[in-house]
VOBA-1610 file (N, C-alpha, C; in pm, whole numbers, padded with zeros to 5 digits, always signed):
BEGIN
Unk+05843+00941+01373Unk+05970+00872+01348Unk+06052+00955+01248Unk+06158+00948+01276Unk+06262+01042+01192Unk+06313+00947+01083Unk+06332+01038+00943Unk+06382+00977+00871Unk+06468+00863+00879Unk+06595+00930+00997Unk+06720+00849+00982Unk+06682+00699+01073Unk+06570+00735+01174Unk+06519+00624+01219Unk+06425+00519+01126Unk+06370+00553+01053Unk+06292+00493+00910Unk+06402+00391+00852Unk+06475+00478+00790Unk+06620+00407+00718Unk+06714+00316+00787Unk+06703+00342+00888Unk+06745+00226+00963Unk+06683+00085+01030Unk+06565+00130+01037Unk+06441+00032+01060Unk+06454-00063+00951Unk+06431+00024+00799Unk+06408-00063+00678Unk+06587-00121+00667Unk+06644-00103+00665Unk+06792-00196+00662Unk+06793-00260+00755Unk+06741-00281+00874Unk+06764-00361+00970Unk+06663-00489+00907Unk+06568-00469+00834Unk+06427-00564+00827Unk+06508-00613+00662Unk+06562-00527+00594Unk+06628-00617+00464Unk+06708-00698+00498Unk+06818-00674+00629Unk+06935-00784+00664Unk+06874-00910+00715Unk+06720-00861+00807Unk+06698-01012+00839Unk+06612-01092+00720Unk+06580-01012+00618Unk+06533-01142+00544Unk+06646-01160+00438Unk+06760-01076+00413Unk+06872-01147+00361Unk+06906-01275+00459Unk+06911-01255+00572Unk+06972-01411+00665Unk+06872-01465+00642Unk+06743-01465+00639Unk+06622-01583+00661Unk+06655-01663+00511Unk+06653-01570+00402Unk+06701-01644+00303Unk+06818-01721+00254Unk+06916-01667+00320Unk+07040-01753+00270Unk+07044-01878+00415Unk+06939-01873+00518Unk+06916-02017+00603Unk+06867-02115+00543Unk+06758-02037+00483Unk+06684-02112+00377Unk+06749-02211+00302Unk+06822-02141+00251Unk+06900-02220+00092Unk+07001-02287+00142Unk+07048-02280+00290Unk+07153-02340+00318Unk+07114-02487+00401Unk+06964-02438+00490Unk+06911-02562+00507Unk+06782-02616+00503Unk+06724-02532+00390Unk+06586-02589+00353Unk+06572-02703+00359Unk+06688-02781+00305Unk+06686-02888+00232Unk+06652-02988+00363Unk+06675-02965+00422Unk+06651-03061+00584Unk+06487-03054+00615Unk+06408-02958+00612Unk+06287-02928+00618Unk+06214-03019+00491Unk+06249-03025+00382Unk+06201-03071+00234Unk+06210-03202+00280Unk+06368-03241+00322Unk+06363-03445+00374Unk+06296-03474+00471Unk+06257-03393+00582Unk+06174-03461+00706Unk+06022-03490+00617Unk+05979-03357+00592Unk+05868-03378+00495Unk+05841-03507+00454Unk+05939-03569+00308Unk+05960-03635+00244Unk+05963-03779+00300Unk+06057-03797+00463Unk+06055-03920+00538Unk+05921-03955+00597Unk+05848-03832+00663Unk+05729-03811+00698Unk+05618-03886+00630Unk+05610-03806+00540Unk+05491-03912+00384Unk+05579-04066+00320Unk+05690-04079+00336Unk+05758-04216+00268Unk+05722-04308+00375Unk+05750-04226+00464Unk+05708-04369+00628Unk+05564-04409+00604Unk+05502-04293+00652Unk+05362-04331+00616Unk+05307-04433+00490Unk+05330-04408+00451Unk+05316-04464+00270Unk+05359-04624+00292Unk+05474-04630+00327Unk+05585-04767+00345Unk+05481-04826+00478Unk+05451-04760+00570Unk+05381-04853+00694Unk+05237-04939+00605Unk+05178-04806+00516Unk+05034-04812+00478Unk+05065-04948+00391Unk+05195-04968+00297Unk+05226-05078+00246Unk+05234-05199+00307Unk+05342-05187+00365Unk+05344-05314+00463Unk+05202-05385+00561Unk+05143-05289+00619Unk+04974-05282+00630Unk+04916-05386+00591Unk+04931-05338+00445Unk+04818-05384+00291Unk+04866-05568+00280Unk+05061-05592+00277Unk+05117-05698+00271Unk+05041-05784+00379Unk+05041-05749+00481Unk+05025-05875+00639Unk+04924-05942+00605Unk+04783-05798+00561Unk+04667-05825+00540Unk+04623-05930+00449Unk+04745-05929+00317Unk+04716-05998+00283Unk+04748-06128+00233Unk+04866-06146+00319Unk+04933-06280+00355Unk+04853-06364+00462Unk+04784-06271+00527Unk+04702-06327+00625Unk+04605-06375+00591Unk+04511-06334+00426Unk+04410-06381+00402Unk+04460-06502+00295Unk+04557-06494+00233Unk+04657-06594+00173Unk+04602-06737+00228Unk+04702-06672+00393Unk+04702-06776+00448Unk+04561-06896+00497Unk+04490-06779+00513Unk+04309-06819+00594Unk+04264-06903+00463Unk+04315-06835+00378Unk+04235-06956+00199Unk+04271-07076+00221Unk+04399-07081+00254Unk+04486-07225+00170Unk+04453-07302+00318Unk+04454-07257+00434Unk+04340-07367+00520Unk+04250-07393+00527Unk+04133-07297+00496Unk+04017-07319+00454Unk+04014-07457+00326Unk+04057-07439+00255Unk+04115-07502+00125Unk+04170-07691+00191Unk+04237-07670+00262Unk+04314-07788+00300Unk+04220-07868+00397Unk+04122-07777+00438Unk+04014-07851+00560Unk+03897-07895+00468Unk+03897-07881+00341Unk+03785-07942+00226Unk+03830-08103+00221Unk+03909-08150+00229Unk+03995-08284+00191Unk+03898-08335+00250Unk+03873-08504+00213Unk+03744-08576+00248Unk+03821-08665+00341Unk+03957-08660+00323Unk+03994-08819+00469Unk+04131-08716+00562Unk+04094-08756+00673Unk+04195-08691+00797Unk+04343-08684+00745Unk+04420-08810+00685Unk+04548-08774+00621Unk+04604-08724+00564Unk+04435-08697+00434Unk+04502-08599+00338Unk+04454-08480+00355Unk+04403-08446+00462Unk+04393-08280+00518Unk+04543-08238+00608Unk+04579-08367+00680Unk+04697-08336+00721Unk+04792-08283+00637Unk+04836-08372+00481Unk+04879-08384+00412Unk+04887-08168+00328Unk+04750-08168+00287Unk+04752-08052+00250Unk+04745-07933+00401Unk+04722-07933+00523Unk+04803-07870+00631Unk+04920-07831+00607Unk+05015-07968+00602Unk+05146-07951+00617Unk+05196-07807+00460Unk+05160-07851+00363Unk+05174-07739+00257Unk+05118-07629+00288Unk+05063-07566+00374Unk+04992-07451+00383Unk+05156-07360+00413Unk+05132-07211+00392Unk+05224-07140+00407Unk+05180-06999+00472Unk+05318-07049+00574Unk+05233-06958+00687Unk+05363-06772+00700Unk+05336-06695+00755Unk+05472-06575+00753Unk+05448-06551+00911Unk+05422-06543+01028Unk+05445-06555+01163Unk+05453-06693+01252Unk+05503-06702+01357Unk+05517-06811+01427Unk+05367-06832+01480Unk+05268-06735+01478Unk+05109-06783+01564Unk+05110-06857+01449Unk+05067-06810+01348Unk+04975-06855+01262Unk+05039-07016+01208Unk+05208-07085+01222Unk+05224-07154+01209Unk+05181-07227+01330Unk+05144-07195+01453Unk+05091-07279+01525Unk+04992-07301+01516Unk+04895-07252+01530Unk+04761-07236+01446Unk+04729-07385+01383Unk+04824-07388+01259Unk+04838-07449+01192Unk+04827-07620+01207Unk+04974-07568+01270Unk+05023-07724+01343Unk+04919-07808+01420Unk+04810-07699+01516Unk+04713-07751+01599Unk+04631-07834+01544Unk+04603-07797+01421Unk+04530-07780+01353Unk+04536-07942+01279Unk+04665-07958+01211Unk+04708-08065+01175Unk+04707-08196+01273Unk+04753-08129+01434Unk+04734-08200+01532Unk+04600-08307+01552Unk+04500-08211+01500Unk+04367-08247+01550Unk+04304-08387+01424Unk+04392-08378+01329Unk+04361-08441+01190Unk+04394-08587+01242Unk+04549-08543+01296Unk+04607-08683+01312Unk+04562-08761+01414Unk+04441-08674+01520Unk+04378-08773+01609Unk+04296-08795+01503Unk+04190-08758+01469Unk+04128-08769+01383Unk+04160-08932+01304Unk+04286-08921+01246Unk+04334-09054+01203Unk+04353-09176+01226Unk+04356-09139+01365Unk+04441-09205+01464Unk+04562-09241+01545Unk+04637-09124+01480Unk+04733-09096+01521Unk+04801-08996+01666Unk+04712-09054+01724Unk+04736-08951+01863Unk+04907-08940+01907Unk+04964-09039+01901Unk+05133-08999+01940Unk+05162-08919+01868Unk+05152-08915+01722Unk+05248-08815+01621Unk+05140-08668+01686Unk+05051-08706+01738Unk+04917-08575+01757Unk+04997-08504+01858Unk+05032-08562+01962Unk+05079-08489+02066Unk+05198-08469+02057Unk+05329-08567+01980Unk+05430-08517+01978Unk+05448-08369+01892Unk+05405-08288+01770Unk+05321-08204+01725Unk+05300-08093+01830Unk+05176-08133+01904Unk+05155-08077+02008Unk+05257-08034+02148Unk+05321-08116+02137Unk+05483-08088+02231Unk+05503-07997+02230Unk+05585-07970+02045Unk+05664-07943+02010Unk+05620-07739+02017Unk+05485-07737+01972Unk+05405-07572+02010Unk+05427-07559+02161Unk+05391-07661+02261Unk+05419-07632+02392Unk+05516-07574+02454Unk+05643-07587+02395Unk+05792-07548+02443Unk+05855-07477+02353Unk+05799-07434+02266Unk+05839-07324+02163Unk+05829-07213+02257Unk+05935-07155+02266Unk+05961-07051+02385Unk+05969-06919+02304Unk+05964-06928+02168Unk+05931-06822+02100Unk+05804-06775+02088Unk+05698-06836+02094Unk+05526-06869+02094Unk+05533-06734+02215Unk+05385-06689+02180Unk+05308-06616+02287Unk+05280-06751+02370Unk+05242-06699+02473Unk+05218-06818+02583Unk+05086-06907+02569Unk+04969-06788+02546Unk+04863-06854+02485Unk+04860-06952+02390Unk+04911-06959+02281Unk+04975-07078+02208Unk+05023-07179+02318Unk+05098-07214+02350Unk+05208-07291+02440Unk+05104-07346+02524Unk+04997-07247+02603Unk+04937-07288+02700Unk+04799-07381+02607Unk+04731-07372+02556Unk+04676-07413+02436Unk+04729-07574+02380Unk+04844-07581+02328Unk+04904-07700+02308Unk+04909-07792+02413Unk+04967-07711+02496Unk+04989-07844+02632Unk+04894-07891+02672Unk+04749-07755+02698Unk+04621-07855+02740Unk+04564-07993+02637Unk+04562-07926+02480Unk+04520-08031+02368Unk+04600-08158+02437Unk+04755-08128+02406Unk+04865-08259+02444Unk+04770-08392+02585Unk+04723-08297+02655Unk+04743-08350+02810Unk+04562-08401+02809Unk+04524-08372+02732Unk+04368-08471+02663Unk+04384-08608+02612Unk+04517-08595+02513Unk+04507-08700+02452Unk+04595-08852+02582Unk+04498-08864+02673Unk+04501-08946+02762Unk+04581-09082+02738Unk+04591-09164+02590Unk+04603-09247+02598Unk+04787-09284+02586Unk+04872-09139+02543Unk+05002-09138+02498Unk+05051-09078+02664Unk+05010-09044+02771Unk+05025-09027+02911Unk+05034-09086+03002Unk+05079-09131+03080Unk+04990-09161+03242Unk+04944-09062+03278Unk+04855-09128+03401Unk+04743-09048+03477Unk+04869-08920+03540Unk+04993-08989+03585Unk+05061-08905+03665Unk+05106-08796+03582Unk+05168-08799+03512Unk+05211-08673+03427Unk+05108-08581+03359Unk+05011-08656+03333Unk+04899-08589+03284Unk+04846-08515+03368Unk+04836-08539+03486Unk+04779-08474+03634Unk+04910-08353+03649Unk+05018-08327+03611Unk+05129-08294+03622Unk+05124-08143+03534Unk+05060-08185+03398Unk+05065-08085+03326Unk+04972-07970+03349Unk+04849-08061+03389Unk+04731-07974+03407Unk+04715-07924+03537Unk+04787-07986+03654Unk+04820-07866+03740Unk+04933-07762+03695Unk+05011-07748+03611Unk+05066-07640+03558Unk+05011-07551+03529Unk+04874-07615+03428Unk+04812-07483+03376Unk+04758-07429+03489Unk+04730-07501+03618Unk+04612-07417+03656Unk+04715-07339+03773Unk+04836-07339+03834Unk+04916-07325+03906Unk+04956-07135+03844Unk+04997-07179+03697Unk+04996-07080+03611Unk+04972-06947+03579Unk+04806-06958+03661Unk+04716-06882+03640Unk+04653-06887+03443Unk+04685-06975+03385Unk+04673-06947+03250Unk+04525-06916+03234Unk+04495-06901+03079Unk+04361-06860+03073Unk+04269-06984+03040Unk+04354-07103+03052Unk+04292-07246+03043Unk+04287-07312+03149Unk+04329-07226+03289Unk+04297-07330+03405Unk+04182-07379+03449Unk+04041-07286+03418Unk+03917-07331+03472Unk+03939-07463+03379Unk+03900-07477+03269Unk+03951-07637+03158Unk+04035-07738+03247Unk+04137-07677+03275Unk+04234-07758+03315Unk+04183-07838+03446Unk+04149-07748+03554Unk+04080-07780+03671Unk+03963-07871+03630Unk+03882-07872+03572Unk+03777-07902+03566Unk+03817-08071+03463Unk+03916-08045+03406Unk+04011-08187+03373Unk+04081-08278+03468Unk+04134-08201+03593Unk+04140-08260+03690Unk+04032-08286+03791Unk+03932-08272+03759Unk+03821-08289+03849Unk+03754-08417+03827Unk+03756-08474+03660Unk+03732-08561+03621Unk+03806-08691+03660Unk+03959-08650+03675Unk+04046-08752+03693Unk+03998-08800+03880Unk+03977-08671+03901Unk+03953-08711+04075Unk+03888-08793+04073Unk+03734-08788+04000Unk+03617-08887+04004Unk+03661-09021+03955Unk+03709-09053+03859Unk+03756-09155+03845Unk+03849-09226+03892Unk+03949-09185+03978Unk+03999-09241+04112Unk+03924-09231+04217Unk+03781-09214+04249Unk+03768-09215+04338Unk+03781-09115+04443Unk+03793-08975+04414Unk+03844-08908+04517Unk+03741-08831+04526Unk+03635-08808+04579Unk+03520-08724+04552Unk+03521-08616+04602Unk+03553-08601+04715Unk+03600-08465+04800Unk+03690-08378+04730Unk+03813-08434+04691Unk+03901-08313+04568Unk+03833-08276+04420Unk+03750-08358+04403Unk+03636-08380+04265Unk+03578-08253+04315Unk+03519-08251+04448Unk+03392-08115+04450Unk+03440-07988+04521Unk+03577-08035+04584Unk+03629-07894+04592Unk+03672-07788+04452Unk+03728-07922+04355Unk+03781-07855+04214Unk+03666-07782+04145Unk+03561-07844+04178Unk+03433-07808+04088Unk+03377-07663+04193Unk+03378-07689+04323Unk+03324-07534+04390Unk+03451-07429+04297Unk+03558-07461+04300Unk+03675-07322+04268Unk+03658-07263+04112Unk+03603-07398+04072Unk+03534-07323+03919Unk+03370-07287+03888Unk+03345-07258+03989Unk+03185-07224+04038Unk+03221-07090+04084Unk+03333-07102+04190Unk+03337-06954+04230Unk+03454-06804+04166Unk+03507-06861+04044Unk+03534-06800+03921Unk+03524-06681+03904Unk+03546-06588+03933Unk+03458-06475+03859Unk+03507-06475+03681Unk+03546-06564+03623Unk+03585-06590+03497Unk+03559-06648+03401Unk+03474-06768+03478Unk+03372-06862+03441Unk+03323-06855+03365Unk+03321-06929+03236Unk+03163-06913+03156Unk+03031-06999+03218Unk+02944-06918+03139Unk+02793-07021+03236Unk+02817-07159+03157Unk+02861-07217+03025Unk+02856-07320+03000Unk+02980-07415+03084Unk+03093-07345+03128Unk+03158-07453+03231Unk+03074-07455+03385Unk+03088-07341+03386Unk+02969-07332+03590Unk+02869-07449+03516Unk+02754-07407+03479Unk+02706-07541+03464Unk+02738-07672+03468Unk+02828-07718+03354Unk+02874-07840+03394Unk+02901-07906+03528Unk+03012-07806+03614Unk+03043-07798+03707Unk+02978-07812+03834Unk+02833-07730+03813Unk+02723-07768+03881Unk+02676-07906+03881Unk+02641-07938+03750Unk+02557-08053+03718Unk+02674-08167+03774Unk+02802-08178+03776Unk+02900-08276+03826Unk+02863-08304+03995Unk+02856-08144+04070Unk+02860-08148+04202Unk+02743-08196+04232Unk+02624-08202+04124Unk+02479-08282+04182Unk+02516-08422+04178Unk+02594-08479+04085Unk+02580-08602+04059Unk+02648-08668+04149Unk+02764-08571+04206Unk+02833-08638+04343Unk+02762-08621+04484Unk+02672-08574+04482Unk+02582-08525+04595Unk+02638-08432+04681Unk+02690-08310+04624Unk+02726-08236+04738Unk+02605-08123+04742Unk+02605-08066+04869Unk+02540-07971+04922Unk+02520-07823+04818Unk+02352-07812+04824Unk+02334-07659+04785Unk+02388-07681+04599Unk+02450-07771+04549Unk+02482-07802+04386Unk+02339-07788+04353Unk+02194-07874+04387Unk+02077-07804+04259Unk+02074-07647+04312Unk+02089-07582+04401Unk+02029-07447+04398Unk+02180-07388+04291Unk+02271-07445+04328Unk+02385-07340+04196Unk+02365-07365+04071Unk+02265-07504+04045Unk+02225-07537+03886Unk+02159-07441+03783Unk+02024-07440+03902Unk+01930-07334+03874Unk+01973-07198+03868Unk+02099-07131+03961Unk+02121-07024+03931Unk+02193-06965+03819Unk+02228-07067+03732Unk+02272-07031+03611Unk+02238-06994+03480Unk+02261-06869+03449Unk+02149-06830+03390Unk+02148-06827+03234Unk+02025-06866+03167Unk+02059-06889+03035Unk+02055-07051+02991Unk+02023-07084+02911Unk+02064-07274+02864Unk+02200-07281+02770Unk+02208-07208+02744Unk+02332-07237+02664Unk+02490-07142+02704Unk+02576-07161+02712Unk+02691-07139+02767Unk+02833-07129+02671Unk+02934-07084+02689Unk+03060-07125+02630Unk+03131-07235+02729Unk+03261-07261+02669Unk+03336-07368+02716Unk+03344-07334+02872
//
């Protein structure tokens, strides 16, 4: 390489780190704030995090706390004071209170309560679907007809409470008398693939008691003695 090629090499390599540097200084500063937003976000999420967590355990105390009360009213009573920061967890809640006021005896104020989570159109559905089944138990603030009304909803639905629901209308069948829709409802929650063994069972043990066909061999095939809902 020739001198004059040398000398020109090295001035060509000083001009570009004169420009790299005066980019630098002109927009480092953009590189330094992403940085800076980068770790502040993080930091601010890791905060907010830490908050939910522990509004959430806030919250889990002061019901825990309110379910110590020795008479149904005044658990309602301390319910209602609980303090909640999402719409689940105020349903939650409410259910919760719901269950006091049967408890009391108060099944109308129980289900009106219970309504009121049902059609909250802000609610995840699970909530909603949840309420309406509780609501559509408490048999005595219903007729048979509307009550039959709701709980084919759920099961129409597809919700994750229709085997319940079905198996609520299966009951109602028997007690009108309808035995044939009684053991068809009970085969469709037999043949489930969703089923827990503690409803198939039941379900079984119903279709023996109505005498339908092949019900003891589906008794026995259930496996295990103990079951969920």
């Amino acid at each position: 390489m020739s001198q004059t090629d040398s000398f020109i090499e090295e001035v060509t390599e000083e001009v570009r780190r004169d420009r790299l540097f005066r980019l630098m200084r002109r927009y480092g500063w953009i590189a330094v704030l992403a940085v800076l937003l980068l770790v502040g976000g993080a930091a601010l999420n890791e905060w907010r995090k830490s908050q939910a967590e522990a509004r959430a355990q806030a919250t889990g105390d002061a019901i825990l706390a309110a379910m110590q009360a020795d008479e149904p009213q005044a658990r309602v009573d301390a319910l209602a004071s609980v303090e909640t920061h999402t719409p689940g967890a105020q349903a939650v809640v409410d259910m919760l209170r719901a269950a006091e006021l049967v408890a009391d005896g108060q099944a109308e104020a129980a289900a009106g309560a219970l309504d009121s989570i049902a059609t909250d159109g802000e609610l995840p559905e699970i909530y909603r679907d949840m309420a309406g089944f509780k609501s559509a138990l408490l048999a005595e603030t219903l007729g048979d007809e509307e009550r039959r009304l709701r709980l084919e909803g759920l099961v129409s639905s597809g919700s994750p409470l229709r085997l319940q629901a079905e198996e609520q209308l299966a009951l109602m069948d028997i007690a009108a008398g309808a035995r044939e829709d009684a053991i068809e409802r009970l085969q469709r929650i037999m043949d489930d693939s969703m089923v827990t063994s503690g409803l198939r069972r039941r379900a079984s043990r119903l279709m023996l008691a109505l005498g339908a066909e092949d019900a003891a061999a589906a008794d026995t095939a259930v496996p295990g003695t103990g079951g969920g809902n």
